[in-house]
KOLGUTI-691090 format. One record per residue (C-alpha): residue in one letter; residue number from 1; x, y, z. Coordinates in nm, 4 decimals. Layout:
<sites>
   lumdo   marmi       east      north         up
       A     NUM          X          Y          Z
...
</sites>
This chain:
<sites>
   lumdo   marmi       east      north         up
       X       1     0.4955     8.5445    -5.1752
       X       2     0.8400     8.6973    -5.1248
       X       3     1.0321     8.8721    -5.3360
       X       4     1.2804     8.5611    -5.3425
       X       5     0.9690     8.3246    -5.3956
       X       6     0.8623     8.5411    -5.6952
       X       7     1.2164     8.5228    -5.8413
       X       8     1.2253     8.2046    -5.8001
       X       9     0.8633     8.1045    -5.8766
       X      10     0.9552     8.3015    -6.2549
       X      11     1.2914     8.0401    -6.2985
       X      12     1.0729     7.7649    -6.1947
       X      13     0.8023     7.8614    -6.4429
       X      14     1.0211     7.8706    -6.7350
       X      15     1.1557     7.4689    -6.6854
       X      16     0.8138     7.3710    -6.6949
       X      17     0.8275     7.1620    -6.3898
       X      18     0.4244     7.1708    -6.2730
       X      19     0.5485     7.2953    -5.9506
       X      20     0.2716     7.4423    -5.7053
       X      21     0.2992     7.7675    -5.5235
       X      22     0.1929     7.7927    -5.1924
       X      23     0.0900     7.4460    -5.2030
       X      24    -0.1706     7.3231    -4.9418
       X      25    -0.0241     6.9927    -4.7871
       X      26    -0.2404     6.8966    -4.4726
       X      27    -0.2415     7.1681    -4.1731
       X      28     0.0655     7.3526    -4.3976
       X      29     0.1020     7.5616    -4.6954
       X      30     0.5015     7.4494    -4.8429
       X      31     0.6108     7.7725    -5.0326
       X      32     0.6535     7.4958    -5.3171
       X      33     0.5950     7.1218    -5.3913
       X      34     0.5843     6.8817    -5.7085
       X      35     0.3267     6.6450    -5.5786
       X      36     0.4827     6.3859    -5.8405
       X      37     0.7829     6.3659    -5.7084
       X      38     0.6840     6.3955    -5.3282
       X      39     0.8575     6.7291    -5.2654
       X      40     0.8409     7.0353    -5.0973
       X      41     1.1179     7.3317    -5.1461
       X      42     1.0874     7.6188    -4.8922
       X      43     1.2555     7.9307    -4.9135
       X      44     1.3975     8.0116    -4.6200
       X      45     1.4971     8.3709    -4.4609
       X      46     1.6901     8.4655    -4.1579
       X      47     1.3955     8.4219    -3.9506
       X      48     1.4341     8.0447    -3.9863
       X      49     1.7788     8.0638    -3.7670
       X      50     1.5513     8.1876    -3.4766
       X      51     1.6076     7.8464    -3.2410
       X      52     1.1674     7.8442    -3.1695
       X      53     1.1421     7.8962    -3.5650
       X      54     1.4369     7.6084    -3.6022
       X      55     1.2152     7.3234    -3.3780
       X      56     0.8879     7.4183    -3.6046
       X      57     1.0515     7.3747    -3.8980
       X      58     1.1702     7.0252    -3.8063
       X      59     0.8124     6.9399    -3.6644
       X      60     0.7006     7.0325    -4.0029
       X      61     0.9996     6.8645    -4.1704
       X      62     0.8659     6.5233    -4.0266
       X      63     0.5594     6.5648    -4.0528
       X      64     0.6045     6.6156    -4.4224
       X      65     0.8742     6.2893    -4.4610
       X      66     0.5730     6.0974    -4.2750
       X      67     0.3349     6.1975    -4.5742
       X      68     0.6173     6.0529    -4.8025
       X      69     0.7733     6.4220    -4.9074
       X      70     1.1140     6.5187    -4.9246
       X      71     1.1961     6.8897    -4.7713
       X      72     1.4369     7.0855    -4.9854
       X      73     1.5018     7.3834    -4.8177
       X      74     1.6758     7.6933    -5.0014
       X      75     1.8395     8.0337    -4.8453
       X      76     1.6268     8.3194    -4.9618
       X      77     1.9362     8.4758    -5.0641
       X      78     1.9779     8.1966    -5.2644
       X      79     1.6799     8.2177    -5.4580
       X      80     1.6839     8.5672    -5.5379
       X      81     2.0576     8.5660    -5.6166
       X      82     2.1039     8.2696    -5.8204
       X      83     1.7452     8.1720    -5.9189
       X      84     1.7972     7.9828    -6.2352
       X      85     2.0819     7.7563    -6.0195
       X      86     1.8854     7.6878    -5.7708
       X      87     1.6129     7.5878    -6.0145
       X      88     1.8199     7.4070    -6.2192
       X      89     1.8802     7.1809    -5.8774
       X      90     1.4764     7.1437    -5.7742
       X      91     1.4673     7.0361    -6.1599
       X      92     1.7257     6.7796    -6.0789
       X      93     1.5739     6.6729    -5.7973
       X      94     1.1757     6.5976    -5.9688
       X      95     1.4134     6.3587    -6.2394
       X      96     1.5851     6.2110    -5.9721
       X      97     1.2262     6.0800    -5.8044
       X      98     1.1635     5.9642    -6.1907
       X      99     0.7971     6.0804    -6.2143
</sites>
């Protein structure tokens, strides 16, 4: 994990969401997912502005919608900045898919 993941991952931990780390979803690993409520929050860096890095992500990204999960992607700036918003937001987003 990243030090953003981490920060994040300790925010996460203390809403009590049952969010899984590096969670195993077919050929990927998402850097998060609430299997309950069908999604997946990545944590991305700068190296997901690369254009090659850009077209995997969205082969991923479909993949993932075609398995019935939502992608909920997050800056890693983000997440190590402001980890308790961003948080906060994944939390709203598990109530929204009412599981």
């Amino acid at each position: 994990m990243t030090a953003s993941e981490r920060t994040l991952w300790k925010a996460l931990r203390a809403l009590d969401l049952h969010i899984r780390r590096q969670a195993p979803i077919g050929r990927y690993v998402a850097d998060f997912a609430h299997h309950g409520a069908r999604l997946v929050i990545e944590v991305d860096s700068g190296w997901h502005d690369l254009p090659e890095q850009q077209r995997h992500d969205a082969e991923r990204d479909v993949w993932l919608a075609s398995q019935g999960y939502r992608v909920m992607r997050i800056r890693d700036s983000e997440a190590f900045g402001r980890p308790e918003e961003v948080a906060e937001r994944i939390a709203l987003e598990v109530r929204r898919a009412d599981v």
